[in-house]
C-alpha positions, 0 to 999 in steps of 0.5 A: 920174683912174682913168678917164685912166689907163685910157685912156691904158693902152689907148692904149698897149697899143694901139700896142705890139700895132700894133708887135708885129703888124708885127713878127711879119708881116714877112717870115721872115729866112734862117737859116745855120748856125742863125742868122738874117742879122741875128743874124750882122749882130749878130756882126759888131757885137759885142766877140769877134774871133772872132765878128766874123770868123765873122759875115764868114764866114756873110754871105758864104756868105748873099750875095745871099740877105742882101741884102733883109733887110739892105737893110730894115734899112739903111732903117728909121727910128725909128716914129712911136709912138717917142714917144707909146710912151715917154711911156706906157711908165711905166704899162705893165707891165714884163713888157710892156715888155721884150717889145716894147722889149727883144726885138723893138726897135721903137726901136733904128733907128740900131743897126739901121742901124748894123749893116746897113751893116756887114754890106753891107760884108762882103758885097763885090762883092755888096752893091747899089749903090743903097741904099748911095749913098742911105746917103751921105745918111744924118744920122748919120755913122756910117752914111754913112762906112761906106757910103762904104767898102762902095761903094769895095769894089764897085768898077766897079759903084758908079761911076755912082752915085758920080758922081751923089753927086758933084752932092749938095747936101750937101757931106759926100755930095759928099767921101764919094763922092770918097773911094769913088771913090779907093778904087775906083782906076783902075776909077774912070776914067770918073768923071774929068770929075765929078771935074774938076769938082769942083776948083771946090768951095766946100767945102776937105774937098771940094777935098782928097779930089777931088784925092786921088780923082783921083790915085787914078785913075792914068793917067785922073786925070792926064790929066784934070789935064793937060786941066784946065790950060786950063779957063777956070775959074781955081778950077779951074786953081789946084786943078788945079795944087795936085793934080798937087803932091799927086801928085808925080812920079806926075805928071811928065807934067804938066811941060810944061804946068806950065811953061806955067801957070808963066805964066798970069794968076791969080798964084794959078793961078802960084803953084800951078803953080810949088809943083807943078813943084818937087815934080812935076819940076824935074829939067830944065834946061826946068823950071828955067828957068820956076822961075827966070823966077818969081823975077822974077814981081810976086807976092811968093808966086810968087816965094817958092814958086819960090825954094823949088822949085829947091832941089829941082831937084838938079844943074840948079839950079846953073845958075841961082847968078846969079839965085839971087844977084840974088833975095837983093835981092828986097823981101820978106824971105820970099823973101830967106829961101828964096833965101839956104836955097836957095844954101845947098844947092847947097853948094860949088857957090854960092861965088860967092854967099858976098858977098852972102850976107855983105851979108845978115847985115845984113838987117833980117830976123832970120830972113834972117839967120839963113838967110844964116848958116847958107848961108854955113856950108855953102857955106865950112865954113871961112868959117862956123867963122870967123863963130862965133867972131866 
């Protein structure tokens, strides 16, 4: 028994030395102001805002000279006698451990990590691109995020390899690199068709921050968009509609051809285009007339969208009281609801819809009723006081 206990003593003693040699016979960090880069990193790390913003200070000041160290650190893993070490670790003695556990922190990969990729943020302009972007692969996602927002603050540079990223197999890599690239902004332009491309993702988080990146381009995103319209991909079309809608009127170029897609084949492609030209520009007599041929379209959901739409579109949509009348007859009760809410915002203007605003208080549907009663309250204020006393 002596004997094994002997033997595993040795072993241990023998990877600890191992651990210590490679320690020490790596290569001397760069000292600022006294303090080591990862010192400094440490700071950034730590609970004292003060220390944290010295740390922001210092490393800045190191710049490039950081850089390796940094980088060695951004890279470790945890040593293949993390666990051999930790079984034998017990048998050691205590003043032994703290020396190779405490001080020298063989095993405390993932903090060092941690603390790399912060410090490389702090760094700016002058962090590398390459070893970030191989941080968006990283397991734990504390490292990755992080990562992400020190290639967004390197700007221009980080773009070639942020569109790389965009191909990843991993879909958290992918949604990563789109956030980057919407904090790059316009600097970001070229990375438009990547982007475009990735409006056919099979990942919803992936979906959502490509539209985000691309409106984050500006003028080259909206383009792209705009181009986007006529991909034969229909995923494509419908995602490139529901991102022009995200972006507003930032997008109101998009108008025109929002029209057009008001007609394509896809109802969800229509249904998309349609949301998107209530919110993108409805303030045209152009733009009314396709939300209101929409509201005879065969899909339930494209006639409920533009229902909802040209309560946006102000003063124009006035024009369209006749066909706003005639869709409170539509079969599904969901768009009878969004008409009769409609009319009732033009206000005064809708009197001639107040009959069969009436014939509606006998739908079927509670909530067209209601929605009928409330239109009729502010298209006949007088009208509506009448129908509560009843």
């Amino acid at each position: 028994m002596k004997k094994r206990t002997l033997i595993l003593l040795a072993v241990a003693v023998g990877i600890s030395v191992v651990i210590v040699v490679v320690h020490w016979r790596s290569p001397r960090e760069p000292v600022y102001q006294g303090k080591t880069v990862t010192a400094w990193a440490r700071d950034l790390n730590g609970p004292d805002p003060l220390a944290r913003s010295n740390a922001g200070v210092a490393l800045h000041a190191m710049g490039p000279v950081a850089v390796p160290f940094l980088v060695r650190s951004l890279n470790r893993r945890d040593s293949i006698f993390k666990r051999p070490y930790r079984s034998l670790a017990p048998k050691l003695p205590v003043w032994f451990r703290r020396l190779v556990v405490q001080r020298i922190k063989p095993f405390d990969a993932l903090n060092d990590r941690l603390m790399a990729v912060n410090a490389l943020s702090a760094l700016g302009t002058n962090a590398p691109v390459a070893p970030l972007a191989n941080a968006l692969r990283d397991p734990e996602r504390i490292i990755a995020a992080p990562a992400a927002t020190a290639l967004g603050n390197i700007g221009r540079s980080a773009v070639p390899e942020l569109i790389r990223a965009l191909n990843d197999r991993d879909s958290e890599v992918r949604s990563l690199a789109c956030y980057a690239l919407s904090m790059i902004g316009p600097d970001a332009g070229a990375a438009a068709p990547a982007l475009i491309r990735r409006l056919a993702d099979e990942e919803n988080a992936v979906l959502s921050t490509t539209a985000s990146a691309l409106g984050r381009l500006g003028k080259p995103g909206v383009v792209a968009l705009i181009a986007s319209l006529k991909n034969p991909d229909e995923r494509i079309r419908a995602q490139t509609s529901r991102a022009l809608g995200i972006l507003g009127p930032l997008a109101r170029e998009a108008a025109s051809a929002l029209i057009e897609v008001s007609k394509d084949a896809a109802p969800t492609v229509r249904q998309n285009a349609v949301e998107a030209l209530g919110v993108v520009w409805p303030y045209s007599t152009e733009s009314v007339a396709a939300l209101t041929a929409a509201l005879k379209d065969e899909n339930a959901q494209v006639r409920f969208k533009s229902a909802q739409a040209l309560a946006r579109a102000g003063r124009f949509r006035e024009l369209q009281i006749p066909a706003l009348i005639e869709a409170l007859n539509d079969k599904d009760a969901q768009v009878r609801a969004a008409t009769a809410q409609t009319l009732g915002q033009i206000g005064e203007l809708a009197k001639s819809a107040a009959p069969a605003l009436t014939e509606c208080l006998k739908d079927e549907n509670e909530f067209v009723r209601a929605t009928a009663e409330e239109a009729l309250k502010k298209i006949e204020p007088e009208g509506g006081a009448k129908l509560n006393d009843e």
